[in-house]
N, C-alpha and C positions, 0 to 999 in steps of 0.2 A: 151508098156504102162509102165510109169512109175512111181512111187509113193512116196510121202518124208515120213520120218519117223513121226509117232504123237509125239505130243510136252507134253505129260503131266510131271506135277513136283513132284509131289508126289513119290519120289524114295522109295520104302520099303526094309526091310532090304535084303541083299544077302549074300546068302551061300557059297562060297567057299571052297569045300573040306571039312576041318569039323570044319572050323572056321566063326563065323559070325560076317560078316562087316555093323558096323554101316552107317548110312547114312551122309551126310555131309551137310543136313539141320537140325537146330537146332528143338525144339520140337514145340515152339510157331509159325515154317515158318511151319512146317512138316503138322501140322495140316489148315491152312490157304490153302496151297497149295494143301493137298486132298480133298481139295471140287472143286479144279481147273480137272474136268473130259478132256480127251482127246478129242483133235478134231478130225475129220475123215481123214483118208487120200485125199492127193493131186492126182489125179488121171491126166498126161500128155501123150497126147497132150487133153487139154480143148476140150469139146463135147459144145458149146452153141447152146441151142434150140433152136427152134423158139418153139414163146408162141403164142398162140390165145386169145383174151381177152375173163375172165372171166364174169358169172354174175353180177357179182358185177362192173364190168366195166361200163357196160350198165348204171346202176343204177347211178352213180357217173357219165356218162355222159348227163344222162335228168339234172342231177342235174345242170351242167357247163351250158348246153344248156338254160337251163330256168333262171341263171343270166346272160348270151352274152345276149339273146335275145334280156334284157330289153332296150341296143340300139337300135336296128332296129324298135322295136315294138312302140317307142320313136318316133322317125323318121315318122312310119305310122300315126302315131297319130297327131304330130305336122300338118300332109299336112292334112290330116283328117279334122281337126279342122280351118285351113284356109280356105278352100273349102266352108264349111260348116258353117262357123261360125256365117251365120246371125241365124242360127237354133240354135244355141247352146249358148246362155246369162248365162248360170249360172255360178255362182261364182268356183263350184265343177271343174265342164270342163276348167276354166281360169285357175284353180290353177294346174290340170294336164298340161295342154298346155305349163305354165310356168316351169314346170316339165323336159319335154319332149323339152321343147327350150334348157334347161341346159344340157339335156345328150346330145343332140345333136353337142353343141358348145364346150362341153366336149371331143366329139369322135374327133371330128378336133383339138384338140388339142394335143390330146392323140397321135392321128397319128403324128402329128410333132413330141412329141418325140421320138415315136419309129423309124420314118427316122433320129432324131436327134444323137440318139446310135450308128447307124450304120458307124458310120466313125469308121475307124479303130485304133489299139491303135496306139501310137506312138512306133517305134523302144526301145528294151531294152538299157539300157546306164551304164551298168555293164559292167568294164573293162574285157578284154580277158581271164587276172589269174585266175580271179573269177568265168566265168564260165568256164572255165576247172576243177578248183577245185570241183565245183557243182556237172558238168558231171562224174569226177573220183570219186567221194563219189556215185554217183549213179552208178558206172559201178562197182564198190566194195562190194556194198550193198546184201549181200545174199553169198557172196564167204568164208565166217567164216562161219561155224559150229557150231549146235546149240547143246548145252548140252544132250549129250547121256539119252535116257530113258531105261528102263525096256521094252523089244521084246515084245509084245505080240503077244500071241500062234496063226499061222496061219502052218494046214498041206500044205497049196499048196506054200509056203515062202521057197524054197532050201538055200536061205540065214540065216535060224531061227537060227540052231546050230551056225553059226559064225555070225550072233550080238550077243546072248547068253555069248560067250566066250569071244567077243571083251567088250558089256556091263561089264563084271565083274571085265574084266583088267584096265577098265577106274575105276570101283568105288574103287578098293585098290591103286590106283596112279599109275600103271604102264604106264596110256599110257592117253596122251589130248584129248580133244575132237575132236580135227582136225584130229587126229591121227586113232582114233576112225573110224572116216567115210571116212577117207583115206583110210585105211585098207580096209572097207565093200566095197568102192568102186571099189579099188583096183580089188576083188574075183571078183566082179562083172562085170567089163571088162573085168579080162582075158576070163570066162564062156562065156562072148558073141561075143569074138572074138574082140576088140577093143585093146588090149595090148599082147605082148607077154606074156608070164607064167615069172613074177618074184620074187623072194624069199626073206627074209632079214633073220637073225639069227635065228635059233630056239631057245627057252631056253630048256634045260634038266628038267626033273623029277626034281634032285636036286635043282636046280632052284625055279621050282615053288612051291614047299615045301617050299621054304627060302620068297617066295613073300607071299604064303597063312599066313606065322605066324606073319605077320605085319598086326594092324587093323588099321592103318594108324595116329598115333600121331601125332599131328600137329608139332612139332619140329623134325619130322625126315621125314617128307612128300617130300619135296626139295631132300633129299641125295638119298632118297629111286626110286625118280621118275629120279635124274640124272644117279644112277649106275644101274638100269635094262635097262635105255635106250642105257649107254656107250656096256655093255655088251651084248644084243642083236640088237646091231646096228640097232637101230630106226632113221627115217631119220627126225632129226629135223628141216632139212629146211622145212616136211611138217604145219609147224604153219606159216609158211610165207604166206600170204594169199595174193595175188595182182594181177592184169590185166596187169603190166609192169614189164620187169625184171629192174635190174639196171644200164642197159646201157639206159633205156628206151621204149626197144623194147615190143611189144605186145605180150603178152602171151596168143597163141591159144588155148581156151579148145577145150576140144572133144565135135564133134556134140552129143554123147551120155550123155555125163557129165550129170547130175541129175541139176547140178546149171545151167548149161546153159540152159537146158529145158525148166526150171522156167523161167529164164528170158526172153526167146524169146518168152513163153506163155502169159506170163502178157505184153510183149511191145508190143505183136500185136491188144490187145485193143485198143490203136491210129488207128489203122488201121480197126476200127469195125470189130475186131475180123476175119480179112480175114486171108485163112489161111498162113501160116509163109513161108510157099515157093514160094507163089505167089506176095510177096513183091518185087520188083526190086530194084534197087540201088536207081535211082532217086526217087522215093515212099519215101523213108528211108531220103535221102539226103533233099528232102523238107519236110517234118518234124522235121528232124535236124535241120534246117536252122529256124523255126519255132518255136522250142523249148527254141534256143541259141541265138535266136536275133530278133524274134518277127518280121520276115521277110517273102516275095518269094523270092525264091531259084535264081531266076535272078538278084533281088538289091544286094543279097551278096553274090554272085559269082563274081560280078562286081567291089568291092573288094578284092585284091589278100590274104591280111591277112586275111580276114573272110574264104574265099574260102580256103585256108588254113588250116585252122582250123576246116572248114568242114571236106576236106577228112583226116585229122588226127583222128578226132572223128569218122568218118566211119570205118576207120580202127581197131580202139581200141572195138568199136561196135560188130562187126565183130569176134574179137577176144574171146568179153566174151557173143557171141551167138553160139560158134564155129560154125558159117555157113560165106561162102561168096554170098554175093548177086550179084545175076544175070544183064547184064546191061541192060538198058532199062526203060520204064513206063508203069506202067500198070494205064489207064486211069477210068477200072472200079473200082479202090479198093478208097474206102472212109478214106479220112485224116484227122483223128478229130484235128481243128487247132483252138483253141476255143477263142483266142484272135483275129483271122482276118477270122473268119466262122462267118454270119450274125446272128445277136442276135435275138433270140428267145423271142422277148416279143409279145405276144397276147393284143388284145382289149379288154379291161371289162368297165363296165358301171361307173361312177360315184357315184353311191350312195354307190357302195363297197368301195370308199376311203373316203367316208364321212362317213359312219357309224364305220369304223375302226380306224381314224383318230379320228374322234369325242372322241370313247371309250378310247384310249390314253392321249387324251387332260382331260378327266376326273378321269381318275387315276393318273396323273402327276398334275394337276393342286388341285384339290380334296382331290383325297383319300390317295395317300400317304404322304402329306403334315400335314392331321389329324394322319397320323400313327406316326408323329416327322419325317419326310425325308425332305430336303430341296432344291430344283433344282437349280445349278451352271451351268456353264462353264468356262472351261480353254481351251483354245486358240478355235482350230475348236471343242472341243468335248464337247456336252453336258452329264450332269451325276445327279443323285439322292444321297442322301448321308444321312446318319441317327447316329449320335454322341449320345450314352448313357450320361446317368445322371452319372457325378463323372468320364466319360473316360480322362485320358491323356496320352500324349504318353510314358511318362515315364511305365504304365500300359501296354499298348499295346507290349514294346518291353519285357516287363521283364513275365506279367502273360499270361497263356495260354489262359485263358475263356476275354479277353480283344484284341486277335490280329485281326487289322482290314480285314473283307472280301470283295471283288472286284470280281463281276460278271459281264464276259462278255457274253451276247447272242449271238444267231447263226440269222439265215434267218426267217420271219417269219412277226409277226403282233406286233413286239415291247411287247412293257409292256402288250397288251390283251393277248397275246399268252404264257408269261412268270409270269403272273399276281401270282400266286398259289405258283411255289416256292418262287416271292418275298415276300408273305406274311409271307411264310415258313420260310423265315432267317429271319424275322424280328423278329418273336413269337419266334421259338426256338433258337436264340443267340443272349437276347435282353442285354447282357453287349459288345458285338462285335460291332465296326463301320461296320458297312454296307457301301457299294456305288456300285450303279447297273448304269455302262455306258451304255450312251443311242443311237443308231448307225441309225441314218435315212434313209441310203441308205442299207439298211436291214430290215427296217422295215415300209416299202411302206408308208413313209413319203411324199406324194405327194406332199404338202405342204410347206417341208421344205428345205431350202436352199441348202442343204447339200446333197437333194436327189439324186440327177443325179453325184454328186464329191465326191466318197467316200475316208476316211482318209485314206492317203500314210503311209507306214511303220513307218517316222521319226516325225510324226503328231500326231501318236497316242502315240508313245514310249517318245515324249516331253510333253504328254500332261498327262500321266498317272506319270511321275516323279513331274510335276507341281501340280497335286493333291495331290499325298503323300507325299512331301514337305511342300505343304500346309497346311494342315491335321494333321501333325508331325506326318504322318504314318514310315515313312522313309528318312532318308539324305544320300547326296550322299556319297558316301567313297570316303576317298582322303588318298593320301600317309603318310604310318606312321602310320595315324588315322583310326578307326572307320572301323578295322579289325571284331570287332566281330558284330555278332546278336545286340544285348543290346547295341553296341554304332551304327550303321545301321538303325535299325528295321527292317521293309519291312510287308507285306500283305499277306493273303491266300487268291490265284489267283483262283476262279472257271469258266470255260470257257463248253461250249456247240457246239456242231456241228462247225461251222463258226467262233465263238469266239474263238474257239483253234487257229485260226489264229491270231490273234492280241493277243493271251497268248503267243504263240511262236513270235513274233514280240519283246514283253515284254523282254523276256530269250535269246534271242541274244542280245539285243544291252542292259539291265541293268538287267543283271541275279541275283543281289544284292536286286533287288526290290521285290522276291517270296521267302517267304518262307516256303509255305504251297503249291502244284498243285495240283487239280483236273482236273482233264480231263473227258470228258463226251462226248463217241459219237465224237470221236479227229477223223480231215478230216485229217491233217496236217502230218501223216503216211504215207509213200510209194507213195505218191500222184504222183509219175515219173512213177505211173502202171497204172494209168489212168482209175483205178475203178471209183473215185469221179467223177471225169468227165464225164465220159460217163453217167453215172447211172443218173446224175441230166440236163445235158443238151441234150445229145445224145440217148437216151434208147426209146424205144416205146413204152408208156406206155402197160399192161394188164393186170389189175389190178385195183380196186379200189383208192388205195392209192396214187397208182403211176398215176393215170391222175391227183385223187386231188392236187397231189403234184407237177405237171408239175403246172397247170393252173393257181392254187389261189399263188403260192409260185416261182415255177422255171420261169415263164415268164411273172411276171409283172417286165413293166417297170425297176425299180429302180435297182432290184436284179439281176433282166438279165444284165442290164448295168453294176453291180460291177463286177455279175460272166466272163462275156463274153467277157469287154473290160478291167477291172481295176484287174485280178487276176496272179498274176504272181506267175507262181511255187517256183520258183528259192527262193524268199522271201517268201512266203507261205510253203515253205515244211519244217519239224525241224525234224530234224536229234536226235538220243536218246541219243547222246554224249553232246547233248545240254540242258540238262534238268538236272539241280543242282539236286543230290541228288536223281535221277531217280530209284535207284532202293533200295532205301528205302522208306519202305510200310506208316513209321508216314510221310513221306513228299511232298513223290507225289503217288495219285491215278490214275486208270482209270477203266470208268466205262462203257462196251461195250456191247452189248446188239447181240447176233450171227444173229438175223433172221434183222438185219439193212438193211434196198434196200438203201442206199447213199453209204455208203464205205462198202467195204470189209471187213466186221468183221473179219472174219478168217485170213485174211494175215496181219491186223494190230497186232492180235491177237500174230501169230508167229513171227510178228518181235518184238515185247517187247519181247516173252521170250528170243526169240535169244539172246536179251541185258541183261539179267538175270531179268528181272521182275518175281515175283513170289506171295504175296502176297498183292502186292502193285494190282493187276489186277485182279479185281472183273467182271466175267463175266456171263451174264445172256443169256442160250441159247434160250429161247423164246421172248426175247425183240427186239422192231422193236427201229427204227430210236424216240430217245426221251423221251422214256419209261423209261429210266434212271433217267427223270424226273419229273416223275407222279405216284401218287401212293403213295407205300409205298416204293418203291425203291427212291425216292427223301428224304427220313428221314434218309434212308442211306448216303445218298449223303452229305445231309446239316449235316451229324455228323460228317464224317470226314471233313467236311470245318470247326466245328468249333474246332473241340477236335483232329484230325491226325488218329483216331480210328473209326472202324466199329464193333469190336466184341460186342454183345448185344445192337446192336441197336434198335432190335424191345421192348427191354425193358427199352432204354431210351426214346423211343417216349409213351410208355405207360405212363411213371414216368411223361413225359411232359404234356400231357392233364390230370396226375392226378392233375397238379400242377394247373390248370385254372377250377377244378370241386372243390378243397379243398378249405378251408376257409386259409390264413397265419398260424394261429398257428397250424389246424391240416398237412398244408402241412412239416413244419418244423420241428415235431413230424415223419412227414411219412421219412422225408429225412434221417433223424438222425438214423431213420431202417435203409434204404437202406447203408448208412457207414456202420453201425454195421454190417452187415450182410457182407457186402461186402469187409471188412476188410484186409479176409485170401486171396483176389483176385487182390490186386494190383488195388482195386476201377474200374477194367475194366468193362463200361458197369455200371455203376453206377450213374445217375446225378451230386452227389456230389462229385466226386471222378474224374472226367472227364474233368476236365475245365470248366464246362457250369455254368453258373447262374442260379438258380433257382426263381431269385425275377421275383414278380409279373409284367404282361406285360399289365395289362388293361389300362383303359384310366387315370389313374394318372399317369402312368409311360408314355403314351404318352404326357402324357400334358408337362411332364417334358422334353422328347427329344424335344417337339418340343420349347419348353424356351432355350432348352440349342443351339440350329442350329440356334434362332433370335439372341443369344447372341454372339454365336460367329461369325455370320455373319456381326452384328455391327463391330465385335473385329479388323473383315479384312476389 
């Protein structure tokens, strides 16, 4: 059994002999990052249970059962009332009859297009470089080493005394991170017989007296880490971290390695978690073929360059699982192959997309239009948008409580489901442009055109520069010009669940357009581990949550359709080298919530910090899937969208609703405290001091967004 090291960041000082070594996070990360508590160890080889559905199952099952019903019961009723009908004249019975004709003509419909999704996707059309490239970023992924912590104390750990030792050489410079858990590794094969017994330099007494008297100044950090490594010949090719050497050849790890456990652990989820030695080549090889080309293993094998490049990626596979797979197929192990595996959408009545649809149509039509928001579209995408009194873009690129915000939703019921934080941005950053993209084929848009064709990569990345263009949120950069911020502009991108997909869409192909990220509940992490997938398409429910979440959300129609024919990894997954500015806390968040049933919070978890995330990674270990949303964790949320900052936010949401119970001049009065007070604090946590506006957001200031969206809608 074997276990990864926990990731916490909060390094506290270390003793060294009888000198004390500062830490090498500053005071303002030092403290952000000790509220970041340790996760629990990784425990391999993975034990998955089988679950029995809970009570609470049941219950949420009458519940599903008594809306399916209302087809059939439909249906009875319709032949009921034919049969019958010289008995039954009244208007009451006509008007159900005519009811029950609708769900019925409805359910034949329905059924067409659930046979209608099922045709499979078409083949992927990404050249060969590309995904190789893909595939070698993901065979890389986890083989760098995460930032050494502080051991904690375990007697039954025979390895405690040497991380102890190795932790302290890393925190005064003697030795890198790689270096670090080389080393631990190292003890750790030879002890189990995997390596011979090998040695490298010792240092002397002398020595390490001459290392304890440096507390590590940053100008002599560099000399200090090159001459204890020249002199006790540390092997720097250990920071070369790669699956190829550079002839190209495959670099075998050991079946035992710690990284390759990981990885064969997490890729046998494709395989519903059967377990990793009962995989055979072929099993491996059509999933390959599946993952890389959106095929059966017969059409591109028929292919000599695909086939090709099959067994070349087998091999390298191979290499960074240190196993060889056996030949053969094993006919009972299940291949989650989620673009040509038949889609999962169930039947539901009619009146659930007319009553959800409806509720949509009146908050889009209605009530955000009275809140000053005005409905556009650019090219395929529709979008909501709400321009303050006196914004221009000159404001937007130059002041902070002025930069416009771009929320993309996740899976669900559109604007009923996301109703609350848009209200949320609107009241608490009412000098920001708002624009909340509207995505139909996510939001059981029965209706709408768009429902069954959702936006292709280059659809939605033409169609969100066409807005901020529009908008004079952002122009494009061109050579020579328009180098900085202030000649640029660009948006603070907030995304949710699914929308972190079209956020990362965004940041590869015009990374100039964000300069604020939020991430909330981000699927778009490690997604080649096959948590997301399994959890939303492939899992059995038992659970409450997870049947409601199967039923009303993972298999109607629209969504099934995006998830199961229109989702492709390869462009859906973002990689954290991809994210401007990722591991500063004013510019990109994330906000993950541990007890999540869609993605694996914890392993999204450990690979930001692997990337050095640190305060920028606000996690909340009792939050499920959304909860990031709701509540008073969303006032969090919408503060770093509009100001880069979280610290004292539950006292700027107070200061916010003191500002809609005050009259102007006592709120102005009150403001003029909170400065004064706040003064000696760098206004953290302050309204006034924050970016934020505090002018009035009642209906005169709506009256006026909504003059200034007719005005400029004449303008265009």
């Amino acid at each position: 059994m074997l276990s990864s090291p926990p990731f916490l960041r909060s390094v506290p000082d270390i003793v060294v002999g009888t000198t004390r070594v500062e830490t090498h996070l500053s005071s303002a990360l030092a403290h952000d990052a000790a509220d970041l508590l340790p996760l629990p160890e990784e425990k391999y080889p993975r034990e998955v249970e089988s679950r029995e559905p809970d009570q609470g199952y049941y219950v949420a099952l009458g519940l599903i059962l008594s809306v399916w019903m209302i087809t059939p019961l439909s249906c009875a009723y319709l032949v009921w009332y034919t049969l019958f009908r010289s008995y039954q004249g009244g208007l009451t019975a006509t008007l159900f009859a005519a009811y029950a004709l609708t769900e019925v003509a409805f359910a034949i419909y329905h059924h067409y297009l659930v046979r209608f999704v099922q045709s499979p996707s078409p083949p992927s059309n990404l050249p060969l470089e590309v995904r190789h490239s893909l595939f070698m970023r993901v065979l890389t992924a986890g083989l760098t080493y995460p930032i050494p912590t502080p051991p904690k104390f375990d007697s039954d750990d025979p390895l405690l005394e040497l991380r102890q030792t190795l932790y302290n050489r890393y925190v005064i410079g003697q030795i890198t991170a790689a270096q670090y858990h080389r080393l631990l590794d190292s003890e750790y094969e030879e002890r189990m017989g995997m390596r011979e017994t090998r040695r490298v330099g010792k240092m002397t007494g002398e020595e390490r007296e001459v290392i304890a008297a440096f507390a590590e100044p940053a100008e002599r950090e560099q000399r200090l880490r090159e001459e204890v490594e020249r002199d006790v010949g540390m092997l720097r090719e250990w920071d070369e971290e790669g699956i190829v050497d550079k002839n190209g050849n495959a670099i075998q790890l050991h079946l035992h390695d710690r990284r390759a456990v990981e990885f064969r652990e997490r890729l046998r989820t494709w395989f519903n978690h059967a377990p990793w030695q009962s995989i055979k080549r072929e099993n491996m090889l059509v999933w390959l073929c599946w993952s890389c080309f959106n095929l059966p293993l017969e059409e591109a094998r028929a292919n000599a360059t695909w086939s090709n490049f099959l067994d070349r990626s087998l091999e390298l596979l191979e290499a960074r699982t240190g196993t060889s797979f056996a030949p053969g197929f094993d006919p009972s192990i299940s291949i989650m192959r989620l673009t040509m595996d038949p889609v999962n959408a169930k039947g539901r009545p009619f009146i659930l997309f007319a009553v959800s649809n409806a509720i949509n149509w009146w908050l889009r039509e209605v009530v955000y239009p009275f809140w000053g928001m005005g409905l556009y579209r650019e090219g395929p995408v529709e979008y909501l948008i709400r321009i303050p009194k006196g914004w221009t873009a000159e404001k937007g690129r130059t002041q902070p409580n002025a930069m416009p915000v771009v929320y993309l939703h996740g899976l669900g019921f559109g604007l009923l489901q996301n109703h609350l934080l848009i209200k949320h941005l609107l009241k608490s950053l009412p000098t920001h442009p708002i624009v909340v993209v509207i995505a139909p084929h996510t939001s059981q848009s029965l209706f709408h055109e768009r429902h069954l064709r959702p936006w292709n990569r280059t659809e939605l990345v033409n169609a969100m520069k066409g807005i901020c263009q529009k908008w004079g949120f952002w122009e494009e950069p061109q050579t020579g010009n328009g180098v900085n911020e202030a000649d640029v502009g660009g948006v603070s991108l907030l995304s949710h669940s699914n929308g972190t997909v079209a956020h990362g869409w965004i940041l590869k192909d015009c990374p100039s357009l964000a300069r604020r990220n939020t991430f909330v509940d981000p699927v778009v992490f490690c997604l080649w581990e096959g948590d997301v997938c399994h959890s939303f398409c492939y899992r059995k429910p038992a659970t409450a949550l997870e049947l409601l979440l199967f039923y009303f959300i993972a298999s109607e129609v629209g969504i099934a359709n995006y998830i199961q024919r229109h989702f492709d990894w390869a462009d859906n997954t973002l990689f954290f080298d991809e994210i401007p500015h990722g591991t500063d806390p004013d510019r990109t968040a994330f906000f993950i919530g541990g007890k999540d049933i869609i993605l694996d919070a914890g392993r999204v978890r450990r690979y930001l910090e692997r990337h050095g995330v640190t305060s920028g990674l606000h996690w909340d270990p009792e939050a499920g899937h959304g909860d990031g949303l709701a509540g008073e964790a969303r006032d969090r949320v919408v503060m770093f969208v509009g100001t880069g900052r979280t610290r004292g936010w539950q006292e700027w949401l107070k200061a916010g609703r003191r500002r809609h119970s005050l009259g102007q001049d006592d709120w102005k009065a009150y403001q003029n405290g909170i400065g004064n007070r706040n003064s000696n604090d760098n206004g953290v946590g302050s309204p006034a001091s924050s970016g934020m506006s505090m002018e009035p957001t009642g209906p005169e200031g709506e009256d006026s967004d909504r003059t200034l969206v007719e005005e400029t809608k004449k303008t265009i």
